[in-house]
LONU-765535 format. One record per residue (C-alpha): residue number from 1; x negated, y, z. Coordinates in nm, 4 decimals. Example, Ala and Ser with C-alpha at 12.3 -4.5 7.8 and 13.67 -1.06 7.14 Angstrom:
<nodes>
  pos      east     north        up
    1   -1.2300   -0.4500    0.7800
    2   -1.3670   -0.1060    0.7140
</nodes>
This chain:
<nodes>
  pos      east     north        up
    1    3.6932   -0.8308    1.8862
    2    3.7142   -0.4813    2.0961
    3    4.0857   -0.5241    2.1759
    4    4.0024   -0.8717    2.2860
    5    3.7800   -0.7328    2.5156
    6    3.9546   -0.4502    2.6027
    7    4.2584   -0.6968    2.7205
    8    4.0248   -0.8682    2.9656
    9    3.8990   -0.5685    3.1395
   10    3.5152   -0.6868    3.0312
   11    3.4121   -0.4581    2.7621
   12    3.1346   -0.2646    2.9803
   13    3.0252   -0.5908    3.1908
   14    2.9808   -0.7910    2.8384
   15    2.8184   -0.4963    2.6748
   16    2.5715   -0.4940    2.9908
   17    2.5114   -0.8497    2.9718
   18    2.4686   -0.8500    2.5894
   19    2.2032   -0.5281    2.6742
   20    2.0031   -0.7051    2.9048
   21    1.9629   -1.0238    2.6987
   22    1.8473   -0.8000    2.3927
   23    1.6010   -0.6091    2.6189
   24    1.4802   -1.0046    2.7571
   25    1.4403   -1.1205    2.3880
   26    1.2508   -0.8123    2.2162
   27    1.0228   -0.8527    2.5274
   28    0.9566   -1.1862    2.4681
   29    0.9841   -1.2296    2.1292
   30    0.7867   -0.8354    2.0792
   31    0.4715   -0.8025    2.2950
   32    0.3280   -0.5111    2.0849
   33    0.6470   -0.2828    2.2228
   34    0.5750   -0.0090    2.5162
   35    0.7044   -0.0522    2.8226
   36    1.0090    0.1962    2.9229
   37    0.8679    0.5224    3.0438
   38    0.5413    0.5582    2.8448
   39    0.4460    0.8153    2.7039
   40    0.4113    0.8388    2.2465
   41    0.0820    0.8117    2.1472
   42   -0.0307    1.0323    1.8740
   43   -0.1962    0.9857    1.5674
   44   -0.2476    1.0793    1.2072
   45   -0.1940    0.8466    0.8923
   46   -0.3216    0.9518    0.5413
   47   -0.2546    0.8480    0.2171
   48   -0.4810    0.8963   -0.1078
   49   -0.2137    0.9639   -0.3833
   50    0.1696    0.9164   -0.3730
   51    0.3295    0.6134   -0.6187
   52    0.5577    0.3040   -0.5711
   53    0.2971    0.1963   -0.2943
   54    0.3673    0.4331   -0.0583
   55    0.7004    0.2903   -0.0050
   56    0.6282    0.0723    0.2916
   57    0.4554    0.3897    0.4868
   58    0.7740    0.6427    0.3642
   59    1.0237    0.4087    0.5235
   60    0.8674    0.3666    0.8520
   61    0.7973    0.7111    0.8647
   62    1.2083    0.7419    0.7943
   63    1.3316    0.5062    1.0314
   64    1.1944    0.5197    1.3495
   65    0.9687    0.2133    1.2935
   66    0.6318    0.3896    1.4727
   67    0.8131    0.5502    1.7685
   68    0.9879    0.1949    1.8325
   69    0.6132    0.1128    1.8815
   70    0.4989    0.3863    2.0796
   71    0.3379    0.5662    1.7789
   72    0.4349    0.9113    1.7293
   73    0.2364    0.9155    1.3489
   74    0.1976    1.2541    1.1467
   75    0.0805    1.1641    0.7356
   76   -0.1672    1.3559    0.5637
   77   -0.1001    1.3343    0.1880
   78   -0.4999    1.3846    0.0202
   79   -0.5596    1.4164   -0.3591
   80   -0.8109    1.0948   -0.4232
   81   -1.0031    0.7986   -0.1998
   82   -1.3194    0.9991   -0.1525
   83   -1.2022    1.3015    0.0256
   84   -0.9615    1.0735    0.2274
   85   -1.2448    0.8578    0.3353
   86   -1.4545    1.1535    0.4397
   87   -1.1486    1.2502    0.6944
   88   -1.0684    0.8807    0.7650
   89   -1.4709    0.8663    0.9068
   90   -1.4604    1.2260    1.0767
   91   -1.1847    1.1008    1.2945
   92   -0.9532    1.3906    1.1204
   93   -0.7261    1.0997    1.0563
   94   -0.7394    0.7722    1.2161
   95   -0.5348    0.5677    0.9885
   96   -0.5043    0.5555    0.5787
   97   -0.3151    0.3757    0.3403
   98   -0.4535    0.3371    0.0069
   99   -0.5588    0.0888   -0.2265
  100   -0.8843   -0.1315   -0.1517
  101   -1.0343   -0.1366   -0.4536
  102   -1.0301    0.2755   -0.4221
  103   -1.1859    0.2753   -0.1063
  104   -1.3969   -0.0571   -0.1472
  105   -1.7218    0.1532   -0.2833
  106   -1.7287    0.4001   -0.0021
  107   -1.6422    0.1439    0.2990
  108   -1.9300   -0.0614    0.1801
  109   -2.1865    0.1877    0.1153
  110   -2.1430    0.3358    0.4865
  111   -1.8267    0.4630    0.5640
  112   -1.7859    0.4004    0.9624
  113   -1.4121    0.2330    0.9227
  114   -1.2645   -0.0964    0.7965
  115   -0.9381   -0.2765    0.6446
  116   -0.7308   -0.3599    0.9162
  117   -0.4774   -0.5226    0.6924
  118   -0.3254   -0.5755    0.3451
  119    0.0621   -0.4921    0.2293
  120    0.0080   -0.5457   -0.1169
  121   -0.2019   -0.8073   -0.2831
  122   -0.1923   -0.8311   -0.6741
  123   -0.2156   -0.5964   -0.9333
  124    0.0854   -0.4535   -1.0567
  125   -0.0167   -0.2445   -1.3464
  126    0.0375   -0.1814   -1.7267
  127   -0.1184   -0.0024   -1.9799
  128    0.0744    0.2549   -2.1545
  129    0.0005    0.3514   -2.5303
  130    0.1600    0.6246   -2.7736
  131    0.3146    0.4861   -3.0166
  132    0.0522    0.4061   -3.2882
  133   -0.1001    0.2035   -2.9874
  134    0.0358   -0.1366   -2.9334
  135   -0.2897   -0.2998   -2.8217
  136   -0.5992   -0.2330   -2.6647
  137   -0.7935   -0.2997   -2.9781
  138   -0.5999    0.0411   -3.1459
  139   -0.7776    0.2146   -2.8569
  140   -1.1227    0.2292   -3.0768
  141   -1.1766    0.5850   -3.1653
  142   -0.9398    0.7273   -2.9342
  143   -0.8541    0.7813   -2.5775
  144   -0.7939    0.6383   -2.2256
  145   -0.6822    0.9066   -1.9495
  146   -0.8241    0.8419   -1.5908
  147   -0.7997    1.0409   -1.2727
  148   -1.1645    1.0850   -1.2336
  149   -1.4872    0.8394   -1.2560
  150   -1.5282    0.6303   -1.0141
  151   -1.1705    0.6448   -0.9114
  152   -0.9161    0.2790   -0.9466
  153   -0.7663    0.3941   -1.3233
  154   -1.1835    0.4250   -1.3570
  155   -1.2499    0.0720   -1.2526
  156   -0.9370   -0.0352   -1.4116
  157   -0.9892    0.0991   -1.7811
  158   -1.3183   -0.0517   -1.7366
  159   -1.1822   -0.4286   -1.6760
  160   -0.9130   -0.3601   -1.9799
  161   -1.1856   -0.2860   -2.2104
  162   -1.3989   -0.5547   -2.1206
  163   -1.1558   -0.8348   -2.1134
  164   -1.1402   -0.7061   -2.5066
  165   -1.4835   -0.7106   -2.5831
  166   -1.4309   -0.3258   -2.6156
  167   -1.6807   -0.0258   -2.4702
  168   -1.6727    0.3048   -2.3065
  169   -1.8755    0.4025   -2.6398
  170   -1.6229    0.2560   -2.8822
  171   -1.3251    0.3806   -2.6401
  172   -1.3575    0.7182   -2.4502
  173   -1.2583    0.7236   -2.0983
  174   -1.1281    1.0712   -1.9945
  175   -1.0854    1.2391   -1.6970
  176   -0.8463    1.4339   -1.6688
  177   -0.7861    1.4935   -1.2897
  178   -0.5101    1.4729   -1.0558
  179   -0.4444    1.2594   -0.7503
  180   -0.2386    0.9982   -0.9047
  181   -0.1219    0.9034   -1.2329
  182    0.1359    1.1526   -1.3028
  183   -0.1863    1.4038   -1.4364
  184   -0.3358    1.0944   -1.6935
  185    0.0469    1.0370   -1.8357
  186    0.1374    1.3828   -1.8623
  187   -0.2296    1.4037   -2.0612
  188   -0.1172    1.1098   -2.2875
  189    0.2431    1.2808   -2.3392
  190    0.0906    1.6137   -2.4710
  191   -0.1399    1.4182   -2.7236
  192   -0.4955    1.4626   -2.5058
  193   -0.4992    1.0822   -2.4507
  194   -0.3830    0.8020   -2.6362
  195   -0.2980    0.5684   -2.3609
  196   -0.3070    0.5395   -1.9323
  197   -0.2979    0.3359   -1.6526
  198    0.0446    0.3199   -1.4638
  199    0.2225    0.1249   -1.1413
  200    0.5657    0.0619   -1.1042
  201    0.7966    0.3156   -1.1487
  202    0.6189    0.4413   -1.4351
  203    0.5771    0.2310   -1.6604
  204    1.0191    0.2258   -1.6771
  205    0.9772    0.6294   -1.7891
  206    0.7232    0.5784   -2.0268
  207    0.9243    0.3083   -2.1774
  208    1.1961    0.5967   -2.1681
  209    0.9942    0.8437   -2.3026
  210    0.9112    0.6303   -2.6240
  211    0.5881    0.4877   -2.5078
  212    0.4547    0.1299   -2.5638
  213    0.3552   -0.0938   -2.3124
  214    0.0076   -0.2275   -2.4675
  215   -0.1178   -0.4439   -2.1366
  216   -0.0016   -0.6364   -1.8567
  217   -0.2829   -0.6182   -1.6096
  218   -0.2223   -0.9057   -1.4123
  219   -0.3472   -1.1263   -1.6851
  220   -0.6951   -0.9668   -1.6035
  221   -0.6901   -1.2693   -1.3575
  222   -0.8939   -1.0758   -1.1019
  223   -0.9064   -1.0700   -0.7846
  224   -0.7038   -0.7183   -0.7001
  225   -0.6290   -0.6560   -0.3161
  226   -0.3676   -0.3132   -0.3503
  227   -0.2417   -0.1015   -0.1034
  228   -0.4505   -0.1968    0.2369
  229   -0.3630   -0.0479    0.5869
  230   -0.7534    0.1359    0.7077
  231   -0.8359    0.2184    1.0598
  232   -1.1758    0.4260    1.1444
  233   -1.5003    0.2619    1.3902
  234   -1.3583    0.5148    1.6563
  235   -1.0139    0.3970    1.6707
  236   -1.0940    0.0319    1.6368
  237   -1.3410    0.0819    1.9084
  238   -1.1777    0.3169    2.1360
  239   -0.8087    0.2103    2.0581
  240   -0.7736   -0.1182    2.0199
  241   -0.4349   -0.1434    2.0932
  242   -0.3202    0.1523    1.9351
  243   -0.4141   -0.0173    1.6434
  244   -0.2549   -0.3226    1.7119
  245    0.1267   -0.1846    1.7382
  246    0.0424    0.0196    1.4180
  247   -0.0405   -0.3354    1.2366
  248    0.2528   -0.4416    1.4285
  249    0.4896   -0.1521    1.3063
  250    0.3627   -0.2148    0.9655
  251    0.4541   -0.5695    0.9664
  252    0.8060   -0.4986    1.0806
  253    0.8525   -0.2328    0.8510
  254    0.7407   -0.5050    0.5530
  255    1.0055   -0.6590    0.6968
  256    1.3135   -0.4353    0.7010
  257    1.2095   -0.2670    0.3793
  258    1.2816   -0.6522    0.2498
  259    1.5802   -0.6788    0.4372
  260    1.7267   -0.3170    0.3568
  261    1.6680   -0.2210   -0.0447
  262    1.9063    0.0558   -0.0106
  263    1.7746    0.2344    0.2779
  264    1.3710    0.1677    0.1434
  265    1.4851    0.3202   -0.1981
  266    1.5974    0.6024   -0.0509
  267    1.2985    0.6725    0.1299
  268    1.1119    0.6140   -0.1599
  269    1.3111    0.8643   -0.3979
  270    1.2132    1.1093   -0.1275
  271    0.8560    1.0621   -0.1372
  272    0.8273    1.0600   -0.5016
  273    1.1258    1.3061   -0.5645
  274    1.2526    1.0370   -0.7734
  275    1.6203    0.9902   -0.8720
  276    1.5976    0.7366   -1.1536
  277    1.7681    0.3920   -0.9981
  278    1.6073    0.2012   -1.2802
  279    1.2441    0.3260   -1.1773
  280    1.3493    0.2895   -0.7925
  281    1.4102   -0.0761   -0.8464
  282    1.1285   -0.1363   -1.0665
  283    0.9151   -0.0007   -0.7980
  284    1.1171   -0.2057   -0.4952
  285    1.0649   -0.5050   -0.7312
  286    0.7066   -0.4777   -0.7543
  287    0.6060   -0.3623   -0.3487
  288    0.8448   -0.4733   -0.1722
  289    0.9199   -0.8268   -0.3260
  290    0.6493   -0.9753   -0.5437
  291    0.3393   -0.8175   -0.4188
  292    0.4288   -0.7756   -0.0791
  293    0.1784   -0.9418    0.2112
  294    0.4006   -1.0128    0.4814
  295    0.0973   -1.1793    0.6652
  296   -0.1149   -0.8722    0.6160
  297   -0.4049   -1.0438    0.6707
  298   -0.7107   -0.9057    0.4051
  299   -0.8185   -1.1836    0.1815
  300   -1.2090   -1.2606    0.2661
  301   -1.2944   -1.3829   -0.0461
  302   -1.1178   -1.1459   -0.2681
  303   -1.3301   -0.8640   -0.0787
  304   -1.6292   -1.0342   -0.1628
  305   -1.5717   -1.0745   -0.5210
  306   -1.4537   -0.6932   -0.5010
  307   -1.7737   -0.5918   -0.3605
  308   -2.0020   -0.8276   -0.6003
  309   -1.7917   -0.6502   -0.9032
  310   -1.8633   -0.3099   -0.7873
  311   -2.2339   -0.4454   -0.7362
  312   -2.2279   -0.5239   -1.1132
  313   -2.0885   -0.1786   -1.2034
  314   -2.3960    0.0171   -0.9973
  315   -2.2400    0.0795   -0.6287
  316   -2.5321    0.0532   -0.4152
  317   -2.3134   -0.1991   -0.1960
  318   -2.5296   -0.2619    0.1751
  319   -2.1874   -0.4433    0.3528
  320   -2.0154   -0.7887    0.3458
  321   -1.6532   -0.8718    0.3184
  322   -1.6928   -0.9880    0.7100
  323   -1.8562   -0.5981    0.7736
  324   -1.5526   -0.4489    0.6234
  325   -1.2608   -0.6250    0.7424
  326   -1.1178   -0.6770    1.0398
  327   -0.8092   -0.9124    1.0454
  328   -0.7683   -0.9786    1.4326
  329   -0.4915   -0.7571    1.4772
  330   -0.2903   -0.9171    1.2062
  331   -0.4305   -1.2734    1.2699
  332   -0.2667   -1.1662    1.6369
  333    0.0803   -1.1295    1.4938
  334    0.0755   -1.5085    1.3655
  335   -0.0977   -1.6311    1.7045
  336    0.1680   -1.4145    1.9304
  337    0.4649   -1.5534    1.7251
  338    0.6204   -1.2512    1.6127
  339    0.5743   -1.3282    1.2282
  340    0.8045   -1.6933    1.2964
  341    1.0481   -1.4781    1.5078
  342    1.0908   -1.1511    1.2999
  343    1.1374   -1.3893    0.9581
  344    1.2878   -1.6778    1.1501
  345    1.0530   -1.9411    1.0225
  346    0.6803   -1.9651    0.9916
  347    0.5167   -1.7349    0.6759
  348    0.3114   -1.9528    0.4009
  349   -0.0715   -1.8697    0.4198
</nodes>
């Protein structure tokens, strides 16, 4: 095709032609873009714990994805949901990543910032066990490791036990610390624990490593809204539409993390420092296929049954779903037409 070109003379005039008509469509086709000239706007992105989740947020963060939207993002990794609230509502950071049900408790007890959309809906989890544990009911007179109370392997352990009429008397839960769920299996490995809570990848090493896998979560049946893009009062207020090309960015990079398995893995092994392919694609499986939101808009009603549950377990809630969640930036990217032209055809609700 060069040489063709080459042979007519026309290589630079076609290549400016071709040019133009890609700067014509992104324009049209992109209104969340900035236009040439303008200046990066800057702004910080935390994250509560680093798993599989994080592998939307590490491949942006690789591939340009922000700056093509005018977003010149720094990430803050934190160690838990409560300290990375407190900076999300200080205005130390302006956006987070983390999962809702973490930061469900805080956000509707009084924390001044909201979901602003949803990557990952479902709940990807399994219980691990040692070997002498091959279902919950062997649990009784031993051990569940969690992060801390309160925390999501908290809330989680809780649902496990009662979906089999089990208790926190007849089954300890037991902190053990950490910011994700490497501290809880490396508990369970040295004999501390009996069994933990994992996400995709880890549940492929502790099937390595000789453990059982005692529970599929998902047939919990509730509702479970994951990893969920935050944005603080302040920013929402102040910065509308620097939140709008971050939802934007997000929703493109949902999109080429889809499109481009090889290049999202990689940026995933880099966040985790992870160089199993079997765990990689476990994880790419779970958050970038059969989880993934590619609407990102927050489901209402899952929020609210979210909030009633952690009514039941003793949050003094004070907010509705509607006080927490704001989905006008990613209704926007449905009512702009972006969605229809980055898939090329019109997402299912």
């Amino acid at each position: 095709m060069t040489q063709h070109l080459r042979s007519n003379g026309s290589v630079r005039s076609v290549g400016s032609v071709l040019f133009f008509l890609w700067l014509v469509t992104t324009a049209t086709a992109n209104p969340y873009i900035p236009k040439p000239g303008e200046a990066p706007i800057r702004a910080r992105v935390g994250t509560c714990s680093i798993t599989g989740t994080i592998i939307h947020l590490a491949t942006a963060l690789d591939h340009g994805i922000f700056e093509k939207y005018g977003l010149r993002m720094e990430h803050i990794a934190f160690r838990g949901s409560g300290v990375t609230l407190a900076a999300l509502g200080a205005d130390e950071i302006q956006f987070l990543t983390c999962a809702a049900s973490a930061t469900l408790p805080g956000l509707s007890t009084g924390v001044e910032a909201k979901y602003i959309g949803s990557q990952l809906v479902g709940l990807p989890w399994f219980m691990l066990g040692r070997k002498e544990i091959r279902t919950p009911l062997d649990l009784k007179g031993r051990a569940i490791g969690i992060t801390r109370v309160g925390d999501l392997t908290h809330r989680l352990a809780l649902e496990v036990l009662k979906k089999h009429n089990l208790t926190p008397q007849e089954v300890k839960l037991q902190p053990v610390g950490g910011s994700g769920q490497l501290e809880p299996y490396n508990a369970m490995a040295a004999g501390v624990v009996q069994a933990v809570l994992v996400s995709p990848p880890l549940e492929v090493r502790g099937k390595k490593d000789g453990f059982n896998i005692v529970y599929n979560l998902k047939e919990l049946g509730i509702p479970f809204v994951y990893s969920s893009l935050h944005a603080n009062n302040k920013t929402i207020a102040t910065r509308p539409q620097v939140v709008q090309r971050y939802v934007a960015a997000m929703a493109e990079t949902l999109h080429f993390t889809e499109m481009n398995p090889v290049k999202a893995k990689a940026s995933l092994s880099k966040a985790l420092k992870l160089n199993d392919p079997e765990a990689l694609q476990s994880a790419y499986d779970a958050f970038a296929k059969t989880i993934a939101n590619r609407r990102l808009t927050v489901p209402l009603s899952s929020i609210e049954e979210m909030i009633e549950q952690a009514r039941e377990a003793g949050t003094q809630t004070r907010r509705k779903a509607a006080d927490i969640v704001d989905n006008r930036f990613a209704e926007d990217l449905t009512k702009s037409g972006f969605l229809t032209e980055l898939w090329g055809r019109e997402l299912p609700k």
